[in-house]
Each structure stands twice: as C-alpha cells, then as structure tokens.
N, C-alpha and C positions, 0 to 999 in steps of 0.2 A: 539264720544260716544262709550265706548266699554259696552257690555253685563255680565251683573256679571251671572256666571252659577246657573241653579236654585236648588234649596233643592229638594230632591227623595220628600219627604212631597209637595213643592209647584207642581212638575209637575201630583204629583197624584191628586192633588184638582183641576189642571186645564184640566187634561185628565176625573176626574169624573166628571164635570162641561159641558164640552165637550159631552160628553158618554150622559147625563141628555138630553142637549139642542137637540141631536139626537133621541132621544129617545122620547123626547114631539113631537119633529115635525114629527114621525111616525103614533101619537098617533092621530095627526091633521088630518092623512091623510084618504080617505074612505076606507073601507076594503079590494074592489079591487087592491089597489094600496098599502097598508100596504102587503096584501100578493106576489104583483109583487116585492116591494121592498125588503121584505126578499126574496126571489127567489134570487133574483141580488146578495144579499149580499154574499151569499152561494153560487153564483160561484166564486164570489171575492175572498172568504177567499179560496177557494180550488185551484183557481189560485195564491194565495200568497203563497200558502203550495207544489204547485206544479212544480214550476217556477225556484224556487231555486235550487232541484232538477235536472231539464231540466237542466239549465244553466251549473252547474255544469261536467255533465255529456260530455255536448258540448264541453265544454272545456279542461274535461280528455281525448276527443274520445274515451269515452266507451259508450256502449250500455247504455238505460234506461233501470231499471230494476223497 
C-alpha cells in the first residue's frame, strides 16, 4: 500500500484538529497543572528554537554566539 501525499489544505485541517484536541485536553486539566504544562511548553519551544542553533554551531566549530 503506498501513501498518496496529502493536500497543504488536508494537513492544515488535521494539524488544526490536532492543535483543537490539545487544547481541550489542557482545558480538562486543573489550573495547577494547565500552568505547569505551559511552563513545559515554553521550554520546549525555546529548546526547539535553540538547538538548531547549538547543533549547528558544533558542527562548524565555531563559538555559540
């Protein structure tokens, strides 16, 4: 069975679908735990934003700047 590639249209509706179903289950959660989970998130994303970087950097041997 091969995978037919999806439409920029379907992956948006299944990314904003996705995005939704994460988003209710935040909504479930008690406020202690809505604010630890953003906490998390926001180092995630700063680690996804930072890493790239790192890696990079390792790999020219040059300094992080």
């Amino acid at each position: 069975m091969t995978s037919r590639p999806s439409s920029p249209r379907r992956q948006r509706t299944l990314q904003d679908a996705i995005e939704d179903l994460l988003v209710k289950e935040r909504l479930d959660l008690p406020p202690q735990l809505r604010e630890l989970d953003a906490q998390v998130e926001a180092v995630e994303l700063n680690l996804r934003r930072l890493l790239p970087r790192h890696w990079a950097a390792m790999l020219s041997d040059s300094p992080l700047t």
